[in-house]
N, C-alpha and C positions, 0 to 999 in steps of 0.2 A: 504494500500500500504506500509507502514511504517514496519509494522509488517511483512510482506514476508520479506521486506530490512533484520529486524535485523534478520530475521528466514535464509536466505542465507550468512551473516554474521555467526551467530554462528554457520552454519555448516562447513562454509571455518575455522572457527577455531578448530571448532573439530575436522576438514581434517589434521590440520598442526600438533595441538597434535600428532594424532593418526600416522600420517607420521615420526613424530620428533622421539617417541615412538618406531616404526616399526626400525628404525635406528641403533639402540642402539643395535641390534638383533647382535650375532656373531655367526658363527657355523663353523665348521672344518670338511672337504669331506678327507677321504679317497681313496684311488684306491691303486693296487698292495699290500696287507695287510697292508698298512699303511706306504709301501715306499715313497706314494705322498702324498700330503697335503695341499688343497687346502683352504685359509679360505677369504670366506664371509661375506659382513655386511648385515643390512636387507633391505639395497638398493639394492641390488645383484651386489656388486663393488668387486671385484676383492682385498681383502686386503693381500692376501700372498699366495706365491707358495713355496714350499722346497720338494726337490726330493731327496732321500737317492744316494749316488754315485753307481755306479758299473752295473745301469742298462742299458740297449738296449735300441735304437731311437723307436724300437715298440712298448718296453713294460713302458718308457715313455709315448707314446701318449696313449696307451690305458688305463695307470694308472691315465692320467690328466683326459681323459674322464670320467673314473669312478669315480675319486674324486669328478669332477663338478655333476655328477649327485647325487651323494652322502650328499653333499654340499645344493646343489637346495631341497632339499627333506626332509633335516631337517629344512632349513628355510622356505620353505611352512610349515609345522606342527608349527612350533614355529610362524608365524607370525596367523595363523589360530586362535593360543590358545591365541594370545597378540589381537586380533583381538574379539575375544570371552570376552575376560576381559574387552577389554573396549566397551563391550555394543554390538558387532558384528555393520552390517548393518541395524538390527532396530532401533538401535538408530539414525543412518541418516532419517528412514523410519519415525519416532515420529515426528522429526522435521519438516518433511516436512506436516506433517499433513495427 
């Protein structure tokens, strides 16, 4: 019984690492060739928006949009490969036996 305790133990902290880790991620979304600029952290929090002036209310929204998806797209890859370095999900699977 003892041994599951510390085996769910050391995975909530491989959870936190790996979480802590994932954080530290930043990437920058484009849209309208680079008039929007959307940048994320590897929480997926919102850490800055900057819109070049001179544009349209439509070509605002559609440049946010694309920045966000721009955005979401490299930090799925970059968290995939940070996710890959530190052992993927096998390594939760070892643990649990």
């Amino acid at each position: 019984m003892f041994n599951k305790l510390k085996q769910i133990k050391d995975l909530r902290n491989q959870a936190k690492t790996m979480q802590a880790q994932l954080a530290e991620i930043v990437v920058v979304g484009k849209g309208n060739g680079g008039k929007i600029m959307v940048t994320l952290d590897g929480n997926q929090v919102v850490q800055g928006v900057k819109v070049e002036e001179g544009q349209s209310t439509s070509e605002i929204e559609n440049g946010f949009k694309n920045a966000m998806q721009d955005a979401t797209k490299q930090l799925q890859r970059e968290m995939a490969m940070k996710m890959k370095d530190l052992g993927g999900l096998e390594a939760f699977k070892e643990m649990l036996g």
